[in-house]
Each structure stands twice: as C-alpha cells, then as structure tokens.
C-alpha positions as CSV (number, residue, x, y, z in Angstrom):
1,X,-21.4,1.4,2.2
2,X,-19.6,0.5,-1.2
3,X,-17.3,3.1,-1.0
4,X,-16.8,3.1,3.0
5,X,-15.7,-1.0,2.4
6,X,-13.1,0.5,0.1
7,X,-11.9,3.5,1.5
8,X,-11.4,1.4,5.2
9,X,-9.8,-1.5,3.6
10,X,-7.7,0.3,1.6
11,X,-6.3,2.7,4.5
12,X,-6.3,-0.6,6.8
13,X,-3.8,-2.5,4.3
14,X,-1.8,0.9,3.0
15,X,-1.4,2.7,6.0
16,X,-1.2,-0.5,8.6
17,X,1.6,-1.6,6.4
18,X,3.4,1.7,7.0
19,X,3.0,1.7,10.8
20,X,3.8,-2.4,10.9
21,X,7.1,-1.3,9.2
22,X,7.3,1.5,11.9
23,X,6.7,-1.0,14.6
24,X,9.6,-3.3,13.4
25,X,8.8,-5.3,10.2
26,X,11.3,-5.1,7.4
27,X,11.1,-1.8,4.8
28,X,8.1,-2.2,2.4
29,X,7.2,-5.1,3.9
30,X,4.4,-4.7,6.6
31,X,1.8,-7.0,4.6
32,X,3.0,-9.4,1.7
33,X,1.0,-12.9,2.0
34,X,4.0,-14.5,0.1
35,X,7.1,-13.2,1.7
36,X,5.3,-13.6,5.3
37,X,4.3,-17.5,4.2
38,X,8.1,-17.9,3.1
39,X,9.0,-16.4,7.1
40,X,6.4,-19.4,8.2
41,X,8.3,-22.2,6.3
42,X,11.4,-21.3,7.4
43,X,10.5,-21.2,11.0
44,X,8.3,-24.3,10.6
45,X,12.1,-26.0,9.1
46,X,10.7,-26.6,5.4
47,X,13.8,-24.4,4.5
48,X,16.5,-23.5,6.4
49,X,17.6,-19.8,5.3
50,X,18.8,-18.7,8.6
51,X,17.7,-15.1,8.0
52,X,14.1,-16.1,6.9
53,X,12.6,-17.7,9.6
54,X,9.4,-16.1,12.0
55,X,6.0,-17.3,12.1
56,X,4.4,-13.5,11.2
57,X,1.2,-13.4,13.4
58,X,-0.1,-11.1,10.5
59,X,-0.6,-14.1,8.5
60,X,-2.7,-15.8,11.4
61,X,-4.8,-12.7,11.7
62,X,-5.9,-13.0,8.1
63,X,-7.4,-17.0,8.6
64,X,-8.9,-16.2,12.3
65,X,-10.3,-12.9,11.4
66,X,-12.1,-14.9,7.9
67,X,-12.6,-17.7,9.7
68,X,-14.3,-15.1,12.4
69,X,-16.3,-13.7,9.9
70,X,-17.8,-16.2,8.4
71,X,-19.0,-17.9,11.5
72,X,-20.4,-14.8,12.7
73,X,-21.8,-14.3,9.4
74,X,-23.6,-17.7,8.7
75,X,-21.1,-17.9,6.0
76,X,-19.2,-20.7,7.0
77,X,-19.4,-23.6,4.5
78,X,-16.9,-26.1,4.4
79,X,-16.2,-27.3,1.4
80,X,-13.5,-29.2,-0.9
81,X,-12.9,-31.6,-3.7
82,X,-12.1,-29.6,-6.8
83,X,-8.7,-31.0,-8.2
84,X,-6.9,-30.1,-4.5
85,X,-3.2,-31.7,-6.1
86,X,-3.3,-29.2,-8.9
87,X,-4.2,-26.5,-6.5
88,X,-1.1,-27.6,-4.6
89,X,0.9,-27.3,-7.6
90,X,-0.5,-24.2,-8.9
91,X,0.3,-22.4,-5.2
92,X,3.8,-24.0,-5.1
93,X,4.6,-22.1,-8.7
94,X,2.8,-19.1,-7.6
95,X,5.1,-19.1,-4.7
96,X,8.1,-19.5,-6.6
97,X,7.0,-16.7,-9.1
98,X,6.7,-14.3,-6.3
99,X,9.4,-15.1,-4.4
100,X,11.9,-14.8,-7.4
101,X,9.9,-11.2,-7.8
102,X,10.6,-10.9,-4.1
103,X,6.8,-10.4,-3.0
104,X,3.7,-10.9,-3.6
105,X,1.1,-8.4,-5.9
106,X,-0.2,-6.6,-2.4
107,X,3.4,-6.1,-1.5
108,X,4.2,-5.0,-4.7
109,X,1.8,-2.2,-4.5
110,X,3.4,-1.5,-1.4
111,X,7.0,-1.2,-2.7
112,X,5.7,1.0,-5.5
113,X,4.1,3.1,-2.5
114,X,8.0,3.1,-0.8
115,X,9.2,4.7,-4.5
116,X,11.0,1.8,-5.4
117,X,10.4,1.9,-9.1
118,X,11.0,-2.0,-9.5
119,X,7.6,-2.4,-8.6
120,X,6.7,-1.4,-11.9
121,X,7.9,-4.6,-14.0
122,X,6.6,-7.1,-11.6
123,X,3.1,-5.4,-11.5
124,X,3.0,-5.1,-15.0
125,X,4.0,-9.1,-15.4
126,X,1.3,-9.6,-12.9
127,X,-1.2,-7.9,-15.0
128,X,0.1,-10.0,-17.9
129,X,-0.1,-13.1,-16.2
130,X,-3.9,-12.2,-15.1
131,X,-4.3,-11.5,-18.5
132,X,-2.9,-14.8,-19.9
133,X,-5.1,-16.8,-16.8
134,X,-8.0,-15.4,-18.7
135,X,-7.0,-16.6,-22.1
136,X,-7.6,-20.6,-20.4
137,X,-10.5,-19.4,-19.0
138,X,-12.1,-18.4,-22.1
139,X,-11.0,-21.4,-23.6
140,X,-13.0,-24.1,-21.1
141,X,-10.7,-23.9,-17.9
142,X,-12.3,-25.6,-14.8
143,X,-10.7,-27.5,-12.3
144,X,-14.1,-28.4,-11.3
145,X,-16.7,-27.5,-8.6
146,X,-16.1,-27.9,-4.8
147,X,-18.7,-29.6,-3.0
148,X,-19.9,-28.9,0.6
149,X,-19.1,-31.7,3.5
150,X,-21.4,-32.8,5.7
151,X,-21.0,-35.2,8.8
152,X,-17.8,-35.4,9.8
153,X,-16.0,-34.3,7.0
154,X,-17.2,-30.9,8.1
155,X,-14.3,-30.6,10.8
156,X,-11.9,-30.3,7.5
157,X,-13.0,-27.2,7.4
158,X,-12.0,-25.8,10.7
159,X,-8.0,-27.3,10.1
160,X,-6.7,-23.9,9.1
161,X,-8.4,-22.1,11.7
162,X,-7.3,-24.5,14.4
163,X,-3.5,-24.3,12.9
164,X,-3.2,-20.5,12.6
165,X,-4.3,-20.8,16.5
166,X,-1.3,-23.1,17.7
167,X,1.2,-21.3,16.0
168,X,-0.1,-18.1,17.1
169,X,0.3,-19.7,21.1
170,X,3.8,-21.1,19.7
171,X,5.1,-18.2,18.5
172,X,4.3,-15.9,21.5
173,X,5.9,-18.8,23.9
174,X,8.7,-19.2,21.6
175,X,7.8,-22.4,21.4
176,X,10.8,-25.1,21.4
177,X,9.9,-26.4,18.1
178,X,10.0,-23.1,15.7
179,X,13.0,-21.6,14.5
180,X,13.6,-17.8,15.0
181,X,16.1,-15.9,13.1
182,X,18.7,-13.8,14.5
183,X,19.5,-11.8,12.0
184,X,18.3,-10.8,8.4
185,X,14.6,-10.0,7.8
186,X,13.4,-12.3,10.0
187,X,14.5,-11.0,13.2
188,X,12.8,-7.7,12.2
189,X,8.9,-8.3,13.0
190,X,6.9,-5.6,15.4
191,X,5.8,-7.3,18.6
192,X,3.0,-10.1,18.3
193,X,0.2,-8.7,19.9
194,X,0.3,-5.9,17.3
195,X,1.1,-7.6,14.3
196,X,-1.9,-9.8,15.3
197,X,-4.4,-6.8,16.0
198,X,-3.6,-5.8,12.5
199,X,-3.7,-9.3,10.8
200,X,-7.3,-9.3,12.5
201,X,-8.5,-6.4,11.2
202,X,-7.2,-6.3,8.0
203,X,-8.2,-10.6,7.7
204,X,-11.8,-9.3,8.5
205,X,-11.9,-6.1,5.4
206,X,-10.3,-8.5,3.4
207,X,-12.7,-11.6,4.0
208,X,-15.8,-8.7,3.7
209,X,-14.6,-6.7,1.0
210,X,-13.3,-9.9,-0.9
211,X,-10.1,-8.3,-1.8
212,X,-8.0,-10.4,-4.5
213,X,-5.7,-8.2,-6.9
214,X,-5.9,-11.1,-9.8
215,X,-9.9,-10.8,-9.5
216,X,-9.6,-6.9,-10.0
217,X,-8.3,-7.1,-13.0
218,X,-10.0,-10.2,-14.0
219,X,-13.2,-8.5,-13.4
220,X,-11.8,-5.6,-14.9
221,X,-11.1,-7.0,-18.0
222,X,-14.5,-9.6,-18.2
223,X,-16.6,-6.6,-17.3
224,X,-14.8,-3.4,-16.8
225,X,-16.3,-3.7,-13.1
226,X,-13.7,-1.5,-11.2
227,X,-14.8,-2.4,-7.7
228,X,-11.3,-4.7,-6.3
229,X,-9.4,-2.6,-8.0
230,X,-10.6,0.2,-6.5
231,X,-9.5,-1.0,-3.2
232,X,-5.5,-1.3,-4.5
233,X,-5.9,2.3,-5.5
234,X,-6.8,3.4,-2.1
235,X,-3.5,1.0,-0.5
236,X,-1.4,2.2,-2.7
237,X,-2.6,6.4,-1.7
238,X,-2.0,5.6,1.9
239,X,0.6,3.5,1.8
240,X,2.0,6.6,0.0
241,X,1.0,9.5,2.3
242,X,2.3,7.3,5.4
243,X,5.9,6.5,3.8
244,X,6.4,10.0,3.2
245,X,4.7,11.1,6.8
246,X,7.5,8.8,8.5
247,X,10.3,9.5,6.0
248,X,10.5,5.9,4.1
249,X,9.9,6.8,0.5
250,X,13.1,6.8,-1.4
251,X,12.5,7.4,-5.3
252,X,14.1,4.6,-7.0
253,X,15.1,1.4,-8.7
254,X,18.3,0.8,-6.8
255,X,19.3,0.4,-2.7
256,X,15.9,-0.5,-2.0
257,X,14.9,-2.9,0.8
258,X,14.8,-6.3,0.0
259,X,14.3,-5.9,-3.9
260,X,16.6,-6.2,-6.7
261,X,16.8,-5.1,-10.2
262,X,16.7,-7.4,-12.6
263,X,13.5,-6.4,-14.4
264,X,13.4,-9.6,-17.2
265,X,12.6,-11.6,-13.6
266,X,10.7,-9.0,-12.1
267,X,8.2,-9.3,-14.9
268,X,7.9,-12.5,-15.8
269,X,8.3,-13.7,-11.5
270,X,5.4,-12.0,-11.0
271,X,3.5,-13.4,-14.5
272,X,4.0,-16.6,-13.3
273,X,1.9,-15.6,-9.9
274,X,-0.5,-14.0,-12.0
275,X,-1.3,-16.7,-14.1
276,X,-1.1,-19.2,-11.2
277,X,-3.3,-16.7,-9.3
278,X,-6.3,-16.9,-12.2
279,X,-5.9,-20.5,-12.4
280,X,-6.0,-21.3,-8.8
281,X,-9.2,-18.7,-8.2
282,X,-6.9,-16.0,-6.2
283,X,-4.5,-14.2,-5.0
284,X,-1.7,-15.7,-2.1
285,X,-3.6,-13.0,-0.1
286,X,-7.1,-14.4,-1.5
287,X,-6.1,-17.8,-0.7
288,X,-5.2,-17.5,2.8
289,X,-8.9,-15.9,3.4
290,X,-10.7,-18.6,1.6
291,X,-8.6,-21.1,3.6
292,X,-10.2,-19.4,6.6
293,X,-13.7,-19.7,5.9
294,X,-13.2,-23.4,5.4
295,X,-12.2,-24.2,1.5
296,X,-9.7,-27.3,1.9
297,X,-8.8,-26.4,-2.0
298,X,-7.7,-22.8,-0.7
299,X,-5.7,-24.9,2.2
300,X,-4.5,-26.9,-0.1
301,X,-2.9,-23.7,-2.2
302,X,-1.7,-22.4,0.7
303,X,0.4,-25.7,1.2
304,X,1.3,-25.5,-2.2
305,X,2.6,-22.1,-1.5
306,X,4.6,-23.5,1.6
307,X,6.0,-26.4,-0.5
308,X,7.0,-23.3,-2.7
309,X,8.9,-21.3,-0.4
310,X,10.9,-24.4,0.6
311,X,11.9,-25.1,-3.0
312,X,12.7,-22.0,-4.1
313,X,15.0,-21.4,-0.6
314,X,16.5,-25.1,-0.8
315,X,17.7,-24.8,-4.6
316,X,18.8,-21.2,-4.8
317,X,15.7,-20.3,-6.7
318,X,14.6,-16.7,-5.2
319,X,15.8,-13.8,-5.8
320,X,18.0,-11.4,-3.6
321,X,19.8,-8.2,-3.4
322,X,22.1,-9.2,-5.9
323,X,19.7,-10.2,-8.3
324,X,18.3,-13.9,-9.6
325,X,20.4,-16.5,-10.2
326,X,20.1,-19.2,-13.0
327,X,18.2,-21.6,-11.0
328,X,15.6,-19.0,-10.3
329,X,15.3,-17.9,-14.2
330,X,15.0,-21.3,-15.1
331,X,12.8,-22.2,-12.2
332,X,10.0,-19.5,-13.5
333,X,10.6,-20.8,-17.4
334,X,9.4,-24.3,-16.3
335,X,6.5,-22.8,-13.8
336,X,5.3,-20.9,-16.6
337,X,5.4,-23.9,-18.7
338,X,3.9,-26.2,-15.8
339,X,1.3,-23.7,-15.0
340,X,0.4,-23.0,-18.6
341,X,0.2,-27.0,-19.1
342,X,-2.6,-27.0,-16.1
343,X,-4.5,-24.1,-17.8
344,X,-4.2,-26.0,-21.5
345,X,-5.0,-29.9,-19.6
346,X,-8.0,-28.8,-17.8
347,X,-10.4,-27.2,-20.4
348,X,-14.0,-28.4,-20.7
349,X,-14.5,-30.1,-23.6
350,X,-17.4,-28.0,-25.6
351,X,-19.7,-30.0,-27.1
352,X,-22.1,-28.9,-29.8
353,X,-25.4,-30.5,-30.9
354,X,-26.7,-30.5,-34.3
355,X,-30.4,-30.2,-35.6
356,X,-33.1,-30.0,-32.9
C-alpha cells in the first residue's frame, strides 16, 4: 500500500499535468496551486491582468475531493483558532514568493520535468527556505494549536467546500460576475469537466497521501524519513516520460513557457515560499487540502495567498518573460524580512526550572 499511494499519486500529478497541458492548459503548467490561485483572483477582480483571469476547476477539485475524503473517512474535523491573521500574512508572502518565481514548488518540479533548467534555482531556494523554516522551528516557533468547533461554529468548516462548489457552477455557466481572459495564459485552460475529473482525483491522492513538498524535506531533514519526497520523485519521472511522449520537453534555460531567467529571483522567490511554507504548516498545494477538510487557518492561508496574487499583479511585483522588475526584487527582500520577523516573534519562550 505504501508504495502503491506513491507510485498512483505521483503518475496522477506528473502525468495528469502532461495530458492537462495536452487538453489546453498553458506549457508546464497543468497543476501549480499558485499560478492557478493567481488565475482565480484575477477572474474573481482582485487584480485586473487581463491575460490572468479563469477560475481553474483544478483548484476546486483539490478542496471537494479533500473535503470528500474526509467526510467519507470520518476525518472531518473542523477546526481553527491558531494565529489565523499571521496565517493570512504568511500565505500572502508565500504568494508573492512564488509568483515572482513564476510557480509554485509542484509546478516547479513540473517545469524541471519540461527541461527548462530554471527550475533548478527556484527548487534549490525552496529547499533553502524549508531549511531556514526549520531553523524557527528549532528555536520555539508555534503559532499555537487549533482547536475543534463545536455547535455552530462547526459550519466554518464547510465554507471552503461550499465556495469551491459556486464557483465550480459559475465558471461552467460563465457566470456574469467572473472575468474570463481572452488572451494570454488564461484563455488557455482544457475544458471544465476535465480539468475537474483531474482536480478530483488528484485532490483525493493528495488529501490521502498527505502530499506537501515543504514537509518532504522537512521530514527529510528532522528524520531522514523519505516518504513525501518520494512522491515528487515519482511526478517529476512521469511528468518526464509524458513531455517527451507528446513532444514538450525542450532542454533549456531560455524560450521556455511562462518562465524567465533571472536566477538571483528564481532562488530567493521561491525561498521566500519555502520559508512561508514551514511557517505556515504547508505547501500552497498543502494548504488548499487542509482548507478542504475544514481548517479555517488553512482557509485563511489560502486568502492570504489570494490577497497575494492581487498585490503582486496590482504593483508590478511578479515576474514575466522578460524577467523581475524592481518592485518584485524588493517585494521578496521585505517578505523575507516579514516572514523571518513572524518566525523570530512567535517562539515559545523555554523555561527551565532549577533544583527539584
């Protein structure tokens, strides 16, 4: 069963991302929990890039299929409480890191799978921003424990679900109040009905296998327990084997879809998501499924990461083909610092008692 979960989830994320981009989503970009978010925001009106606007039923698929799960599994416990603003904060910077990287870590794996080389430097500031995460943690960091509701608080729980399920009926009836690009990446999405089918079943080896790239190497690091990242391994195989099947690996740094190659910002884009990531308790991807099986902190992350995309597409923060401009260098400076404030500020005070 251990290595079934990993093998299917990983050919259900590497693979699926392959065929979405086959279907009709952008190159390199059938799964990426940031990028896909950023599409949300932008058809929700929280930005207003014209090319960046699609509510990607992918992202549904991952809450209703964890949300799915963990009703079906008697795992549905909704819960809340533990430091929710800072969560918000810590998703919006985690946004803002990926987006100047221009993905998130799953879709980096994925790029890297597509040959373009420029995955490299983001997943190696990733790994470095995991690794700095770990340093707070070590060091007392604990934004505190979530507590369950009971009563009516419960229904909290069931907000994300109940969300992911209007905009899936809005975006299939082009509903009047979205916006729907034209042009640009986000007029390239396969149909809905199979985006969803693969947001479902990816959502429901993700919730089971509790897939989170920052808690692979966390874990790996803490323990040398290999398990998550064993999953990553197996994306990254088929991802590979399906780009070259269908012809879409191209060996490279440069000319790649919707990348760029200013490396500096690759890195330290991605370290800022990595550290965010740790600090937060996951991954964008991670977040989204917790969000699911009812954590209002998770929720509240993946509003953060919302807020995010709108700031980094309102101020001329993320990157682009050409590169990333000031605003975004300096944006990721001051996340770093902001995020590394949160890590330093919320430390456990140790106490120590003498005699006995």
């Amino acid at each position: 069963m251990y290595w079934m979960l990993i093998i299917a989830t990983g050919i259900v994320f590497g693979l699926g991302a392959v065929l979405l981009v086959k279907a009709g989503n952008p190159g390199n970009y059938g799964f990426c929990a940031a990028c896909h978010l950023r599409d949300i925001a932008g058809a929700l009106g929280i930005h207003q890039a014209a090319v960046l606007q699609y509510v990607r039923p992918e992202i549904l698929g991952f809450v209703l299929a964890s949300f799915s799960m963990a009703k079906i599994r008697g795992e549905f416990r909704p819960r809340g409480g533990s430091n929710p603003a800072i969560r918000f904060v810590l998703g919006a910077t985690m946004m803002i890191g990926a987006l100047v990287f221009l993905g998130c870590p799953l879709r980096g794996i994925l790029r890297l799978a597509g040959g373009d080389l420029n995955g490299l430097t983001g997943l190696a500031g990733f790994a470095a921003g995991v690794v700095a995460g770990i340093v707070f943690l070590k060091n007392g960091y604990n934004l505190g424990r979530a507590h369950a509701y009971t009563g009516g608080k419960s229904a909290t729980g069931y907000l994300a679900a109940v969300v992911a399920i209007v905009l899936l009926v809005s975006v299939a009836t082009h509903a009047a109040f979205l916006k729907f690009s034209v042009s640009g990446p986000g007029s390239l999405h396969a149909p809905v009905i199979i985006s969803l089918i693969a947001g479902l079943i990816a959502g429901a080896l993700a919730w089971r296998s509790r897939m989170c790239l920052s808690g692979g190497i966390r874990d790996y690091i803490l323990v040398r327990d290999t398990y998550l990242l064993k999953i990553y391994v197996v994306i990254f195989l088929a991802a590979l084997a399906g780009n070259h099947y269908f012809g879409f690996f191209k060996l490279g740094y440069t000319g790649q879809p919707l990348a760029h190659t200013m490396h500096l910002w690759n890195f330290f884009g991605l370290f800022l998501t990595g550290l965010a990531a740790v600090l937060a308790g996951g991954c964008p991807l991670r977040q989204l499924i917790m969000a699911g099986e009812g954590n209002t902190d998770a929720m509240f992350c993946v509003l953060g990461m919302l807020a995010g995309a709108g700031i980094a597409h309102s101020f001329n923060i993320a990157g682009s083909a050409a590169g990333v401009a000031l605003n975004g260098q300096l944006a990721v400076v001051v996340g770093i610092i902001i995020t590394a404030g949160i890590g330093f500020a919320f430390r456990e005070k140790l106490t120590t008692t003498v005699g006995g």
